[in-house]
Phi, psi and omega in degrees: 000314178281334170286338173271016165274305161317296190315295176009281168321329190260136191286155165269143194240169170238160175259156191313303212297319207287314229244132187290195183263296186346293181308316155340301172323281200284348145302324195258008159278299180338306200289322183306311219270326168317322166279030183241179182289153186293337191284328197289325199284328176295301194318293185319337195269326187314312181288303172280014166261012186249003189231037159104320161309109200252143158284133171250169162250142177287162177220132184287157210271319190253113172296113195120187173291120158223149178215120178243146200243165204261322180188136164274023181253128140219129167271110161257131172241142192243179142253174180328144158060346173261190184248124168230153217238146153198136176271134151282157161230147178186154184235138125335091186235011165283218143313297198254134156293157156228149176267145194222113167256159167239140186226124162328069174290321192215169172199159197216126164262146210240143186291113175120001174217196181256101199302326196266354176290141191262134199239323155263163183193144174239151214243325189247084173294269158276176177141212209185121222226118180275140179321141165068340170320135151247137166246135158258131153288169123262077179320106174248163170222080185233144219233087172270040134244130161294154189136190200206106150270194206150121201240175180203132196242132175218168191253114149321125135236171202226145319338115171273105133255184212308312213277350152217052164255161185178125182248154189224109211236139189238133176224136220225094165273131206237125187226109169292148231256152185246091183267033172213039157291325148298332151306310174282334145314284214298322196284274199337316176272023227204293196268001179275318201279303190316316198270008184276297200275358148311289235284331193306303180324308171295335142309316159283341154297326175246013142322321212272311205283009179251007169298103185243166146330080169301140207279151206273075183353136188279112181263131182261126174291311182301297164290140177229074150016326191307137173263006167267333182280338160301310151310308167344295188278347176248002166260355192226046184290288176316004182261151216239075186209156207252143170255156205212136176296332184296318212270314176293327181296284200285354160257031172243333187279330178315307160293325161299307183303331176296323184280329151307304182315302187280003169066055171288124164313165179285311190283046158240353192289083169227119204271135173298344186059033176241117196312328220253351174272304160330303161311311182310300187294321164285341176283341166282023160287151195293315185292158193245311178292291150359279197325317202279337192270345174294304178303319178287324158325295175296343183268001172277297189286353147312312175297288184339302166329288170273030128293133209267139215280134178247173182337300188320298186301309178314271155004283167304328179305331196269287185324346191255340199274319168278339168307319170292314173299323168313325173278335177297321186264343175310297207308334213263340164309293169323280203314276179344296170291331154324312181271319191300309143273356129115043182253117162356141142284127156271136181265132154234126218240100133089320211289074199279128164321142157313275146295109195241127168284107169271163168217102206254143223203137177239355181291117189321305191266026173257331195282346150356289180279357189274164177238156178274158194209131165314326222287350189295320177254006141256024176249319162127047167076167171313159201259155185308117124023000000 
């Protein structure tokens, strides 16, 4: 508590790098007005005893030399080749003048450099500090090596005793300007961006090398398990025709256009997969032209129908069924390696033509080869002829 009452007492200084032009100002008034003659010093006391203002006299805190310092630390930071400040601050609170010297006690070595080159410097080395006097030092520091030195300075004073005497350990960090932080940003995004497309590559080598030959589902050529072909085949038993998805595709599209024809409501258009009901529906179309191009449409897939299917076609039938399962699985493919690399998902939305060109054939061995199309049976089969 009595050392932090003494601080008290004492005024605050700044170091130079710290201290405005302002500050500067008002030292060097300070210093003016101490130098002027005693009658302006008077004048000055005059006044201000005229405006209300009292003097105490000062009194020393301690009978004797005493002396109190403000810290025994000081950190100056510079750059390389430049100059750094630090202020001591410290009061007379004896009695006693005290005379004072400051002495270089200890340094500290820094490996890599020149140990004996002189790094600190005091500018008031001696001098002589009156009861109630505050002194300020001023410590300086400059380095043309970057690092963190360190010197420890302690102060003699006279009368010696305890109470004015005083050590100091000074630490002077000297810090080079860094100029190739901008370069190193760049390299740094430069091998961060390299080491994303290493790592996507390496996900994807090894997505890819764990992908095999999908196993092919067991199909019977003779039987077809399917429950559309089963009805098929139990509503047209006595018709002398092979059943085929192409052939059952193109008489549901045959029937949808009929159902259009006839202004069928929708939740009725449903075809039975019976030949003799089919027939019943197109002669009762109305149009003569219409009527006539439907029948021949059903006696072209009547041919198709009764040819009996060879190897090739079977063959192709298994190759167009894997290839489509083979289609089936990209997106659950996609998706996957997507999560997997941590990439949006995408939504695929859709897109239907305004217009669409069909192309319609009555040569058996070309409707072979026709494929069914959603899009057929909601325009209502070809348009009339």
């Amino acid at each position: 508590a009595e050392k932090a009452r003494r601080a008290s007492r004492m005024p605050t200084y700044r170091s130079k790098g710290a201290t405005s032009d302002g500050n500067e100002t008002a030292r060097s008034a300070t210093a003016m007005s101490m130098s002027r003659a005693p009658s302006a010093r008077m004048l000055d006391t005059k006044e201000a005893i005229g405006k209300g203002i009292t003097f105490t006299k000062w009194e020393p805190e301690v009978e004797g030399p005493a002396m109190n310092f403000e810290t025994d630390r000081l950190v100056l930071e510079a750059n390389k080749a430049e100059l750094g400040e630090g202020v001591l601050n410290c009061m007379n609170i004896g009695n006693t003048a005290v005379y004072y010297k400051w002495v270089k006690t200890e340094k500290s070595a820094v490996p890599g450099v020149n140990n004996e080159q002189q790094r600190f410097f005091l500018r008031d080395l001696v001098g002589t500090i009156l009861p109630g006097e505050t002194k300020q030092f001023t410590f300086t520091f400059k380095s043309d090596k970057p690092g963190v030195f360190s010197e420890v300075w302690t102060m003699e004073g006279r009368p010696e005793v305890a109470e004015t005497r005083h050590v100091i350990t000074i630490k002077g960090v000297s810090k080079e300007e860094d100029v190739t932080k901008a370069e190193r940003a760049k390299l740094e995004q430069r091998l961060m961006h390299a080491q994303m497309q290493h790592a996507v590559a390496e996900a994807i080598e090894e997505v890819v090398a764990h992908v095999g030959t999908p196993r092919a589902k067991s199909k019977l050529l003779v039987e077809d398990p399917d429950l559309d072909r089963q009805v098929f085949i139990a509503q047209n038993k006595e018709a002398q025709i092979y059943y085929s998805n192409t052939t059952l595709k193109l008489f549901r599209s045959l029937a949808d256009s009929t159902f259009e024809l006839l202004s069928f409501p929708t939740e009725l258009r449903k075809w039975d997969s019976s030949l003799e009901s089919l027939k019943r529906l197109i002669y009762a179309i109305e149009d003569d032209g219409e009527r006539e191009r439907h029948i021949i449409q059903f006696n072209e897939i009547m041919k198709v129908a009764g040819t009996p299917p060879t190897s090739t076609s079977m063959f192709n039938s298994i190759c167009y069924e894997l290839v489509a399962e083979l289609a089936d699985t990209i997106p659950d493919v996609a998706e996957s390696i997507r999560k997997k690399l941590d990439l949006p998902d995408k939504v695929l939305v859709f897109k239907e033509l305004d217009e669409r060109e069909l192309v319609y054939c009555t040569d058996p061995n070309e409707m072979q080869l026709w494929r069914y199309d959603s899009h057929l049976l909601r325009i209502g089969g070809a348009p009339a002829g």
